[in-house]
Residue frames relative to the residue before (quaternion, step in Angstrom):
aa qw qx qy qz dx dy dz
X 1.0000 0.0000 0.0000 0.0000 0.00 0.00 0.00
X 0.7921 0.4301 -0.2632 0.3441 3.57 0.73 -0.73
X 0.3304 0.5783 -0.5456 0.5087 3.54 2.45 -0.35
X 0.7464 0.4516 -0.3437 0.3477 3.78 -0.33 -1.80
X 0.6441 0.5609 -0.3847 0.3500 3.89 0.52 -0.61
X 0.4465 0.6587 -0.3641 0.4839 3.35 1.61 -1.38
X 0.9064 0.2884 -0.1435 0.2732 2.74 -0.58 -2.00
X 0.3437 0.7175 -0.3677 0.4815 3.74 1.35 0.23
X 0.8700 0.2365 -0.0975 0.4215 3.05 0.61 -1.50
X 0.5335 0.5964 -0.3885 0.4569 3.43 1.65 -0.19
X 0.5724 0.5145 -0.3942 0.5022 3.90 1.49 -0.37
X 0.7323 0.3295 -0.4601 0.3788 3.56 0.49 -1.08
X 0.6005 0.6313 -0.3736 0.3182 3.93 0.98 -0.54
X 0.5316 0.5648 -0.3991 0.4891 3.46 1.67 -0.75
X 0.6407 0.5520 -0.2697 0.4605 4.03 0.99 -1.25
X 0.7959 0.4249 -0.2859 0.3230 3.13 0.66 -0.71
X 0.4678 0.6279 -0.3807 0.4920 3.55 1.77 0.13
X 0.5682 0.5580 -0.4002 0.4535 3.85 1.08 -0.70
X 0.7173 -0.4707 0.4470 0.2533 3.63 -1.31 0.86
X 0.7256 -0.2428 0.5169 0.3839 3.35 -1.34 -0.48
X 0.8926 0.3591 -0.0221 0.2718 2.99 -0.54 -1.64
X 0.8343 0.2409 -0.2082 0.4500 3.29 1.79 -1.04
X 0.3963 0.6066 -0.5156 0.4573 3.19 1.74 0.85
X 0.5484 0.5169 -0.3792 0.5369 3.99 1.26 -0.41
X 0.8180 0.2796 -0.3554 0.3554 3.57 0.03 -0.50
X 0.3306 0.6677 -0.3064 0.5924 3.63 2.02 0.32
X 0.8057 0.1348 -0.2822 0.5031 3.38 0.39 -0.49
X 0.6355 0.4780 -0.4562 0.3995 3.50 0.89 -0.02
X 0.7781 0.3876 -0.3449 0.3542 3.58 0.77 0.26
X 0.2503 0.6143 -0.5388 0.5192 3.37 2.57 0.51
X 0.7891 0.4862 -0.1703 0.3346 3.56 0.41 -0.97
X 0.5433 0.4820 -0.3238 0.6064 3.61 1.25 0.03
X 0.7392 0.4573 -0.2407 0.4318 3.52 0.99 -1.09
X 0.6201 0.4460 -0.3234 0.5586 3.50 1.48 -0.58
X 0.5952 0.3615 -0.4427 0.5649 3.92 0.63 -0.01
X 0.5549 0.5882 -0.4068 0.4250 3.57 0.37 -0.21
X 0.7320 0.3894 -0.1609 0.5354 3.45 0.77 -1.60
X 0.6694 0.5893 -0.2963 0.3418 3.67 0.88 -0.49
X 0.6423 0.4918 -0.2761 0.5189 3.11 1.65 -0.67
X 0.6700 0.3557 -0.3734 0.5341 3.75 1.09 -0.17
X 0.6313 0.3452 -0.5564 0.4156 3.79 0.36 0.04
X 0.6500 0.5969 -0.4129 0.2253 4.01 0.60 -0.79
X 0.6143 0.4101 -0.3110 0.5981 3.61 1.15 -0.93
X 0.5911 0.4209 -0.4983 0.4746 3.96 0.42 -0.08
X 0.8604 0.2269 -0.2382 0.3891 3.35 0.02 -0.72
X 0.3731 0.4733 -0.5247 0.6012 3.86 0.95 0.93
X 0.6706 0.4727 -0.3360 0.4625 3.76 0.59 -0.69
X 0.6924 0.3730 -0.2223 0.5763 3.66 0.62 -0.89
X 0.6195 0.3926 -0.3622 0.5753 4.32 0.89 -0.07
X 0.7085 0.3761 -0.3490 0.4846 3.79 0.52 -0.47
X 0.6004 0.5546 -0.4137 0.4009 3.63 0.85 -0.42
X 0.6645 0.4736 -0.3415 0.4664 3.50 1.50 -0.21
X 0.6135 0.7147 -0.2082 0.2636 3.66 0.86 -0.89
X 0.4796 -0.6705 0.3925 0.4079 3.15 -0.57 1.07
X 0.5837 -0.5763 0.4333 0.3734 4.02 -0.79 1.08
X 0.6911 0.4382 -0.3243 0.4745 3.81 0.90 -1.15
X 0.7000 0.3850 -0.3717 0.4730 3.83 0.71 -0.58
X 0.4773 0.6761 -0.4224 0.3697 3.58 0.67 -0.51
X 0.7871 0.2004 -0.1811 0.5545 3.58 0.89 -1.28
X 0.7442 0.2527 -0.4470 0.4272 3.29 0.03 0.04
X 0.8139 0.3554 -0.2620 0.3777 4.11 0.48 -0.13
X 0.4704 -0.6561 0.4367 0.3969 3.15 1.94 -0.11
X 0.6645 -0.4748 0.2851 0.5018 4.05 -1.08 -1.01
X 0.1307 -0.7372 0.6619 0.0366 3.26 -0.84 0.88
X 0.2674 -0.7196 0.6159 0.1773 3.09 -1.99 0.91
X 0.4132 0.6772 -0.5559 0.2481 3.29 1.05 0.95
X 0.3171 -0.7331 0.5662 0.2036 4.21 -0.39 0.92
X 0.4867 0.5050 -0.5614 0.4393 3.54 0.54 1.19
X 0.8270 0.4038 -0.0790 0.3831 3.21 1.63 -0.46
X 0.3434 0.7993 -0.1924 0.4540 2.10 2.14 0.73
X 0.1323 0.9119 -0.3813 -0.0752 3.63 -0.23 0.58
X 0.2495 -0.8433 0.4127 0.2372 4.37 -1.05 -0.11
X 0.3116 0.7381 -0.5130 0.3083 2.86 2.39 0.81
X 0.6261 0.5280 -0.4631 0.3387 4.16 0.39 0.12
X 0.6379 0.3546 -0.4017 0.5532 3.29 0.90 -0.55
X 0.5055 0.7193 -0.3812 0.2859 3.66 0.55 -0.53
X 0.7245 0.3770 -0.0518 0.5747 3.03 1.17 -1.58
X 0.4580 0.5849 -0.4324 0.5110 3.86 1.32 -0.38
X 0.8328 0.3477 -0.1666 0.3972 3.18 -0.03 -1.86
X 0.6636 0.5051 -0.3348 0.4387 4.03 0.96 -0.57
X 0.5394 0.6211 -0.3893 0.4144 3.61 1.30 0.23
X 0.4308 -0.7090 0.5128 0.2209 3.62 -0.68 1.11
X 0.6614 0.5459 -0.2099 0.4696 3.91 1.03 -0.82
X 0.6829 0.4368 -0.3025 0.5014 3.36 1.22 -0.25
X 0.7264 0.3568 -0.3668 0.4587 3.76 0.87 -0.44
X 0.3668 0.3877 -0.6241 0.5706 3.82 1.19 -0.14
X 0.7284 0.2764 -0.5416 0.3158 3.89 -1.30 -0.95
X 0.3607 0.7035 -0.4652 0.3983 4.11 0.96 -0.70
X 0.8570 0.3990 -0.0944 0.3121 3.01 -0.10 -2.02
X 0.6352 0.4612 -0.3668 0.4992 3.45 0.94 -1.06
X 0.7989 0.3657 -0.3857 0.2814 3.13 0.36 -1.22
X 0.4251 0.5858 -0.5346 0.4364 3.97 0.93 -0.09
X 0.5727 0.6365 -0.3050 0.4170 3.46 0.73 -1.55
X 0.7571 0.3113 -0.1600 0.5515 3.56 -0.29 -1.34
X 0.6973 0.4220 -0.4201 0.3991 4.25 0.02 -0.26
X 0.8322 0.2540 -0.2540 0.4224 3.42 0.92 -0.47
X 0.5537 0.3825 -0.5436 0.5017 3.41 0.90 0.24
X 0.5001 0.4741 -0.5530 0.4684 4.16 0.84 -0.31
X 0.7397 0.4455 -0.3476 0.3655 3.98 0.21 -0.44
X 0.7669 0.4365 -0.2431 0.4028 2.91 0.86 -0.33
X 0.4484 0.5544 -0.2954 0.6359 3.47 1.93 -0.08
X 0.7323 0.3132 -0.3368 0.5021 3.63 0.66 -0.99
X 0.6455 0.5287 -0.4604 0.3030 3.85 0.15 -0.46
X 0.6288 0.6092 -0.3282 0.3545 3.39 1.72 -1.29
X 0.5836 0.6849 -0.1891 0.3931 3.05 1.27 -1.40
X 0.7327 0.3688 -0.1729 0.5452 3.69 0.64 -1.42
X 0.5775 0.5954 -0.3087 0.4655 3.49 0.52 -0.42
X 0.7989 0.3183 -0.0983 0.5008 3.30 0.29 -0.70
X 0.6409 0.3992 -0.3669 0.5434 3.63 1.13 -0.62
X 0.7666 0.4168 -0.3297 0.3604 3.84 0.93 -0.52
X 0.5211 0.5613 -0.5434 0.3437 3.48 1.18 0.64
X 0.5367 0.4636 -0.4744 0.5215 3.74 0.69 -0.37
X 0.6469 0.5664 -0.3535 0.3685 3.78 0.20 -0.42
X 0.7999 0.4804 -0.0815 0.3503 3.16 1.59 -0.72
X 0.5346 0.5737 -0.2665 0.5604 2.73 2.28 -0.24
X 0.4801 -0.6524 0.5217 0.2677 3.28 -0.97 1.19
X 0.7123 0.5273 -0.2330 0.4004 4.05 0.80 -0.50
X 0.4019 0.7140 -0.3549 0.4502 3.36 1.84 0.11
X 0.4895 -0.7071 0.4625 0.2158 3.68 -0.24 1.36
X 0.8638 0.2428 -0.0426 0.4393 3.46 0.92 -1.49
X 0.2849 0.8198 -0.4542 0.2012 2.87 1.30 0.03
X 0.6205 0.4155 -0.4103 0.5234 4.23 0.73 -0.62
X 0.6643 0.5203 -0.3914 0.3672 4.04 0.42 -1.07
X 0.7525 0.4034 -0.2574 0.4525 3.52 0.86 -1.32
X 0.4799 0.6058 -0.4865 0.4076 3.82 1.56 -0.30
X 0.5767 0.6717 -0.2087 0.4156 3.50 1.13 -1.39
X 0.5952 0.6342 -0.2133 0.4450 3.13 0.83 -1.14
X 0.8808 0.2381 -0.0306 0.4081 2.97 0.04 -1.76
X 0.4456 0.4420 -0.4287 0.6498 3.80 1.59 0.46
X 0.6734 0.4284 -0.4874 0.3542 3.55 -0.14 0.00
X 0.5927 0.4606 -0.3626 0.5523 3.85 1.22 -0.68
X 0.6970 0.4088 -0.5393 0.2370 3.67 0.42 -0.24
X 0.4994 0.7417 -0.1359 0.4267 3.20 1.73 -0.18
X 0.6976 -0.1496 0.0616 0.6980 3.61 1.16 -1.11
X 0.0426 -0.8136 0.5654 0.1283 2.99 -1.62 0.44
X 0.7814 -0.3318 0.2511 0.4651 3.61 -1.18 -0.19
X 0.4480 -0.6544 0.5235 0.3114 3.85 0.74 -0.51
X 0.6506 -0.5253 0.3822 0.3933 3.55 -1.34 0.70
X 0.7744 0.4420 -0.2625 0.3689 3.68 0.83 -1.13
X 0.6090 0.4482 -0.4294 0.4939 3.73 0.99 -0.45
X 0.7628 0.3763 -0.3487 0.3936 3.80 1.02 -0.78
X 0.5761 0.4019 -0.5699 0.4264 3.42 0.70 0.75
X 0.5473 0.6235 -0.4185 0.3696 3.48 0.77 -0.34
X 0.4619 0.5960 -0.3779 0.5373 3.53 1.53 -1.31
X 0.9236 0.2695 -0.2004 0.1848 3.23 -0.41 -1.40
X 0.4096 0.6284 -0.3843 0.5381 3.74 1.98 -0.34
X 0.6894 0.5021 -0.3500 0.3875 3.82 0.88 -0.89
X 0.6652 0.4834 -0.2979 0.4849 3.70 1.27 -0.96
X 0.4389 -0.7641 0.3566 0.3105 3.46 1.31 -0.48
X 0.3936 0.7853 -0.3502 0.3253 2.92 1.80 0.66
X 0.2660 0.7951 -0.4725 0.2715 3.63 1.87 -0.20
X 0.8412 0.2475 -0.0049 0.4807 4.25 -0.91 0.36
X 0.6245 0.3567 -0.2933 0.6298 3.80 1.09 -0.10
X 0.8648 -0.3918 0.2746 0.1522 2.96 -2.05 0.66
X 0.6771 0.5982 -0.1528 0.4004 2.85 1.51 -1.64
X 0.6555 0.5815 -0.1983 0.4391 3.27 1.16 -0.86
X 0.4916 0.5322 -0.3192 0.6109 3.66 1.63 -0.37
X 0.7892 0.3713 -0.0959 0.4797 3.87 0.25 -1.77
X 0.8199 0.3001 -0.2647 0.4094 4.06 0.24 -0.37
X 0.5281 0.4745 -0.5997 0.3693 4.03 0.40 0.04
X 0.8753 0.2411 -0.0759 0.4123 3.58 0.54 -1.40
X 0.1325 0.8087 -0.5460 0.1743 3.68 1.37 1.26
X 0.8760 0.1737 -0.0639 0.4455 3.31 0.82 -1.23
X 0.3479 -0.6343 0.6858 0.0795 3.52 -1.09 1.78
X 0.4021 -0.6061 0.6720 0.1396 3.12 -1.75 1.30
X 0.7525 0.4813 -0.2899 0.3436 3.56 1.11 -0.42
X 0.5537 0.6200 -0.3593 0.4242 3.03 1.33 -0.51
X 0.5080 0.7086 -0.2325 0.4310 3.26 1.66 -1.59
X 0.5244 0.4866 -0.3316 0.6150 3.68 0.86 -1.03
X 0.8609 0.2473 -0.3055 0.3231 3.56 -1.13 -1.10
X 0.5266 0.6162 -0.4000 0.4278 3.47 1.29 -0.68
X 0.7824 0.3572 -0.2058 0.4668 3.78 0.57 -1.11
X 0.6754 0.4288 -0.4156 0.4327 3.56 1.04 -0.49
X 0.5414 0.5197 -0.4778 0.4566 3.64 1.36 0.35
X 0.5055 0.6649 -0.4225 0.3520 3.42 0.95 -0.77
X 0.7088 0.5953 -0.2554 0.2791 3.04 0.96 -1.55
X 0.5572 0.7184 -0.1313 0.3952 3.31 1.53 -1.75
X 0.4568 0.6562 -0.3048 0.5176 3.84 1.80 -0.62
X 0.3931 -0.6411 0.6275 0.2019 3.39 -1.00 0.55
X 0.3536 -0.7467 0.5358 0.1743 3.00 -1.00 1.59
X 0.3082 0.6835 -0.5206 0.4084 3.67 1.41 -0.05
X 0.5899 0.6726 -0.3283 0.3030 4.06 0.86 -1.57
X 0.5363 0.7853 0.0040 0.3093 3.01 1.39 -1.58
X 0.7960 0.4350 0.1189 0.4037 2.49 0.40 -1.99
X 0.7183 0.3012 -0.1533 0.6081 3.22 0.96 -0.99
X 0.5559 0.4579 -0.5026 0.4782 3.68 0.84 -0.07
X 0.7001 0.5111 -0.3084 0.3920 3.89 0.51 -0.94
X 0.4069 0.7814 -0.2679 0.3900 3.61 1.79 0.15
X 0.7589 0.4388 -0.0500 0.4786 2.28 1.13 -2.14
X 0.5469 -0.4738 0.4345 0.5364 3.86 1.24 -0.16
X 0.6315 0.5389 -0.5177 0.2067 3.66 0.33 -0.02
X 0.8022 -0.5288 0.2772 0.0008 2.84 -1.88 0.87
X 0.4282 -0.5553 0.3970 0.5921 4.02 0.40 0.21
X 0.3524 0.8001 -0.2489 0.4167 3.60 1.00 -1.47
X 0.8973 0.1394 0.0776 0.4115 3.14 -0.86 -1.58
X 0.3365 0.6907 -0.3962 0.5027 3.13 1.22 -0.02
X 0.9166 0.1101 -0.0126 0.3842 3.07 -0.45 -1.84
X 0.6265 0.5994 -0.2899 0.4052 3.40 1.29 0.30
X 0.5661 0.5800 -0.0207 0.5854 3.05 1.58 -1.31
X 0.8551 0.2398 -0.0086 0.4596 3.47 -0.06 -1.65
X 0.6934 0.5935 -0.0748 0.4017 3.63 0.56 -1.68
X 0.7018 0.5689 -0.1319 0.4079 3.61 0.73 -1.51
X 0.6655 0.4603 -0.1408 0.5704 3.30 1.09 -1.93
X 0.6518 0.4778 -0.3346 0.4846 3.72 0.39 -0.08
X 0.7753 0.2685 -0.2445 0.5167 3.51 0.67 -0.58
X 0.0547 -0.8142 0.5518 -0.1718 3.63 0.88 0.98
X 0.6878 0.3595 -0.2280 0.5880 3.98 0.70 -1.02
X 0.7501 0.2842 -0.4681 0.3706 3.67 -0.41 -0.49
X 0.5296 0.6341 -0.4453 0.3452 3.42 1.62 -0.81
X 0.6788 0.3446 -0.2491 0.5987 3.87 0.38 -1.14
X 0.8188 0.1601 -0.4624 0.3003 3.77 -0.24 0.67
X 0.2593 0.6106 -0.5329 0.5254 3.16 1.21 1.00
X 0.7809 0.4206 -0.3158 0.3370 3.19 0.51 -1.88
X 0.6002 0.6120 -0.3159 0.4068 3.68 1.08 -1.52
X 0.7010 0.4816 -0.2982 0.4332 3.85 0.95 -1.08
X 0.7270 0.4206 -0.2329 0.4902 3.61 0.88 -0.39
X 0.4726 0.5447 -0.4028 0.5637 3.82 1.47 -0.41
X 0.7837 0.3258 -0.2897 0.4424 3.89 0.37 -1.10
X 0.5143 0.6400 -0.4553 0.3444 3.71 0.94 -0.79
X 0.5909 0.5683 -0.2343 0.5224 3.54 1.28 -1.95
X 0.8069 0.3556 -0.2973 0.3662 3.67 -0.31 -1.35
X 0.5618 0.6117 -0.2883 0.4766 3.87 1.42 -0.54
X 0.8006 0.5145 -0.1666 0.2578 3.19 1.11 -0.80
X 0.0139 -0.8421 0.5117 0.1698 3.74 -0.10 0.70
X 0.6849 0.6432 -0.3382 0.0536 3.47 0.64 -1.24
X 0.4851 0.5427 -0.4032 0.5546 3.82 1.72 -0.35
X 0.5725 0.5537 -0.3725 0.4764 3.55 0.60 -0.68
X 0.7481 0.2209 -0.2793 0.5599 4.07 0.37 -1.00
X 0.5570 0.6220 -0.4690 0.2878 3.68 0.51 0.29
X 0.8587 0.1940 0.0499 0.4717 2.56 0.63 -2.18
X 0.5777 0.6155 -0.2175 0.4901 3.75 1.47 0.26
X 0.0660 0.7638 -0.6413 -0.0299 3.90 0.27 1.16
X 0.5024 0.5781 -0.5129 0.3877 4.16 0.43 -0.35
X 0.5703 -0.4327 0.6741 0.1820 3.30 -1.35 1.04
X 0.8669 0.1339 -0.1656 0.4508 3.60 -0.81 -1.65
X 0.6764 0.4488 -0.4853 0.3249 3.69 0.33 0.98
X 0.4217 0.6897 -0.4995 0.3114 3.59 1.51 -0.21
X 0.3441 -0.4393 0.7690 0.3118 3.80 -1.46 0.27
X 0.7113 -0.5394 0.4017 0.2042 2.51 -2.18 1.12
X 0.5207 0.5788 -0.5170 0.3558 3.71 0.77 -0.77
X 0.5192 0.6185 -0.3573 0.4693 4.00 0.67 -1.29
X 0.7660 0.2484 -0.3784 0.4564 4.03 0.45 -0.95
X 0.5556 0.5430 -0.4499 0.4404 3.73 1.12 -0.77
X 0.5792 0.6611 -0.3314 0.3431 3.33 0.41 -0.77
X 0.6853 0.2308 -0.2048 0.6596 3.71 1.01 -0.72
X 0.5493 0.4228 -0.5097 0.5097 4.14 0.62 0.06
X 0.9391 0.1142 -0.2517 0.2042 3.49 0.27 -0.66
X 0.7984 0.2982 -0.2056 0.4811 3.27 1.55 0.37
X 0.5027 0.4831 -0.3139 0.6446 3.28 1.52 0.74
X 0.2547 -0.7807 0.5548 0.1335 3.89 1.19 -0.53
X 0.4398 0.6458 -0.4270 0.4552 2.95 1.15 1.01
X 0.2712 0.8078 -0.5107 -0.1139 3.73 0.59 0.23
X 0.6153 -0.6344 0.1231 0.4514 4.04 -0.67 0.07
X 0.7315 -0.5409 0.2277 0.3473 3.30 -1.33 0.88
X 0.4370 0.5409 -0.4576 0.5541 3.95 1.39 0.04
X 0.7822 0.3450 -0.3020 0.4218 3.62 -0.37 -1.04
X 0.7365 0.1162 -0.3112 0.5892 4.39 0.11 0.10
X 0.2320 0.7754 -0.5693 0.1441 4.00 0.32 0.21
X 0.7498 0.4385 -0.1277 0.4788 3.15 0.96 -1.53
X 0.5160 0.4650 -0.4228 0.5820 4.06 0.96 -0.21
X 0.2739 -0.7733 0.5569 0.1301 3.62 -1.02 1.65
X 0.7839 0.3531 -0.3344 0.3860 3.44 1.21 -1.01
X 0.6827 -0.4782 0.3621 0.4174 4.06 -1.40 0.09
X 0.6626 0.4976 -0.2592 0.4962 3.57 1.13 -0.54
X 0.3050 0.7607 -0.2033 0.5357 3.25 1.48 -0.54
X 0.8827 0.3818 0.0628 0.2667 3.07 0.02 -1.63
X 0.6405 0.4589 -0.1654 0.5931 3.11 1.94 -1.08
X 0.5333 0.6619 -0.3348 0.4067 2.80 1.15 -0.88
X 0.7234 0.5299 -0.1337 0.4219 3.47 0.71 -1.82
X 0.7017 0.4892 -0.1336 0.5005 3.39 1.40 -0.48
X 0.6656 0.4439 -0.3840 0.4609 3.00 0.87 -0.24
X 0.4334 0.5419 -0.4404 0.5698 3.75 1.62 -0.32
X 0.6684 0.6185 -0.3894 0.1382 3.56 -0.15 -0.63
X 0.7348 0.4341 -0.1484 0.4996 2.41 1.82 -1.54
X 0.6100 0.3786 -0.5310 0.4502 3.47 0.63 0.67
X 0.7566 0.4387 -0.3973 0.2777 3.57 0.97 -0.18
X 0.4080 0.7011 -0.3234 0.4872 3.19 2.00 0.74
X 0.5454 0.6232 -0.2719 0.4902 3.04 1.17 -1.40
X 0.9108 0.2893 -0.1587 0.2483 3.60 0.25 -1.25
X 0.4145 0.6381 -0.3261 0.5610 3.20 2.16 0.37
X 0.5752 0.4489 -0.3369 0.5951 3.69 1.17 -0.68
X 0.7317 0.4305 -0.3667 0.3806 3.62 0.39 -0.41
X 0.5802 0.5563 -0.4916 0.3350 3.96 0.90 -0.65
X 0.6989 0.4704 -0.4250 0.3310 3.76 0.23 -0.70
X 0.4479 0.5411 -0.3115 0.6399 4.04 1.46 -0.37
X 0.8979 0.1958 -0.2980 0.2581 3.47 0.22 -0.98
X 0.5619 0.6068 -0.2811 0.4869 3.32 1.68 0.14
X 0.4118 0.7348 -0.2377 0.4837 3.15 1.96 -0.20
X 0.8786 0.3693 0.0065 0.3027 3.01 0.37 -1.53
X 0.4509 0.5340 -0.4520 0.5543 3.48 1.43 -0.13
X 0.7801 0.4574 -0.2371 0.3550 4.21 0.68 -0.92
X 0.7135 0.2792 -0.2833 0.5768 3.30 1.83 0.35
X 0.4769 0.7336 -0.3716 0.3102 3.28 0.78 0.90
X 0.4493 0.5383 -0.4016 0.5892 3.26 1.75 -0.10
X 0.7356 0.4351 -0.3037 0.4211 3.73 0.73 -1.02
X 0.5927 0.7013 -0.2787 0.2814 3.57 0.92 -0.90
X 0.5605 0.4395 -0.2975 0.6358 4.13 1.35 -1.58
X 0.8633 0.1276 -0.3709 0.3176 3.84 -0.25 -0.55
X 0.4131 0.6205 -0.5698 0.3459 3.65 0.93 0.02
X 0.6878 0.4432 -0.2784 0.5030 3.70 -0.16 -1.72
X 0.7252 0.3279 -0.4377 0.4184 3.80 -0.02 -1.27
X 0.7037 0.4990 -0.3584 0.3569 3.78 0.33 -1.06
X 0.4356 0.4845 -0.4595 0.6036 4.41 1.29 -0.69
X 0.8787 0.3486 -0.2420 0.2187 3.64 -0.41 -1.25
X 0.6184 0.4652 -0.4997 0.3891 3.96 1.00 -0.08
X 0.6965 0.4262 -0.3546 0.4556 3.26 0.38 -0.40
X 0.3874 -0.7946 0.4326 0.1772 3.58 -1.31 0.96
């Protein structure tokens, strides 16, 4: 009791050194940041209460904490669908082999970028800032990719958008941030460009590495629209494609409201779904993300001071 009292009084004593003026503009931005934070827990946690609620009390009583009204016939019907764990699967499927193609990819393209002795290093910098700017359009890249024969296959989901020009940035301006001392003493020892940057180089950048990876795992699992383009198979769609008709088409699949005879029935039953969809797409992000947050504040901050 008397640690927690300390450190109580060692905060208000820290506040109470700030002026006037910068203890007012302190609480006006505790208070912007707490309306800020209030709007993203409230719609989460109305989403995670309505996903329980009987569908008939929901609309006429709104959320209720009475547990008579309380129900697990959405997840029931979520999780007893056969179309939802294939879109599951792919989409797990397609996020980590995309991460693991994009990290290889950026990683390697942003060490030559990083070496002050790289001849081309301004032309290909050029280069690769002008694509973040323009690009081919939807119709030449499907042509591109109908021509490689990549139209309906995997490849067509995991190679147009492997390689980020931004990531590529923060990746090399971390490179940079490396003591060239590291370097040096590694090229002593007889090592190799190679072994360098595999060996020596790599293991050090452990944080920009996992928020590269974390930024390209959600980008992938977020993503449907290459998927409804370039993807007519059924048993290849990622799940977003089935959420996608549960939660904005109102379409949800013909197993999970089959058994409801009337139309009201039915909406009803559907509109539960989509919150107990919503929050199944969200556990693999949220279980994700508590294990790349230690890496995440010094990766980004450490890519971004240096220019």
């Amino acid at each position: 009791m008397s640690v927690a009292n300390t450190t109580v009084r060692k905060k208000k004593s820290e506040f109470a050194k700030y002026p006037a003026g910068d203890k007012t503009i302190l609480i006006i931005a505790y208070v912007i940041l707490g309306i800020f934070l209030a709007a993203i827990i409230l719609p989460v946690l109305y989403i995670i209460l309505a996903s329980f609620i009987d569908p008939i009390t929901l609309q006429n009583k709104g959320v209720t904490f009475d547990l008579s009204k309380w129900t697990t016939t959405a997840y029931t019907r979520v999780l007893g669908n056969t179309q939802i764990w294939v879109g599951f699967k792919n989409a797990l499927i397609y996020s980590v082999l995309f991460t693991i193609i994009s990290v290889i990819i950026t990683l390697l393209a942003a060490y030559p970028m990083s070496r002050s002795d790289f001849r081309f290093r301004k032309f290909f910098n050029t280069i690769y800032v002008i694509t973040m700017f323009f690009g081919g359009g939807l119709i030449p890249t499907y042509l591109l990719i109908s021509d490689l024969g990549m139209l309906n296959t995997i490849w067509a989901i995991l190679l147009p958008g492997a390689f980020s020009v931004w990531n590529m940035i923060i990746a090399r301006t971390y490179y940079q941030g490396v003591p060239h001392d590291l370097e040096e003493a590694a090229s002593i020892d007889g090592a190799t460009e190679m072994v360098y940057f595999f060996k020596i180089l790599l293991p050090v950048c452990t944080p920009i590495i996992a928020t590269i990876c974390m930024w390209q795992f959600v980008g992938m699992w977020n993503s449907y629209f290459d998927a409804m383009i370039y993807l007519n198979d059924v048993s290849k769609q990622p799940l977003q494609l089935v959420l996608r008709g549960i939660l904005i088409q109102s379409q949800p699949e013909p197993g999970m409201v089959s058994d409801m005879q009337s139309t009201a029935q039915r909406a009803q039953l559907a509109e539960l779904l989509k919150y107990a969809t919503i929050i199944i797409s969200s556990l693999p992000l949220l279980i994700m993300y508590p294990f790349f947050q230690k890496y995440f504040d010094s990766g980004i901050m450490a890519g971004a001071v240096k220019g």
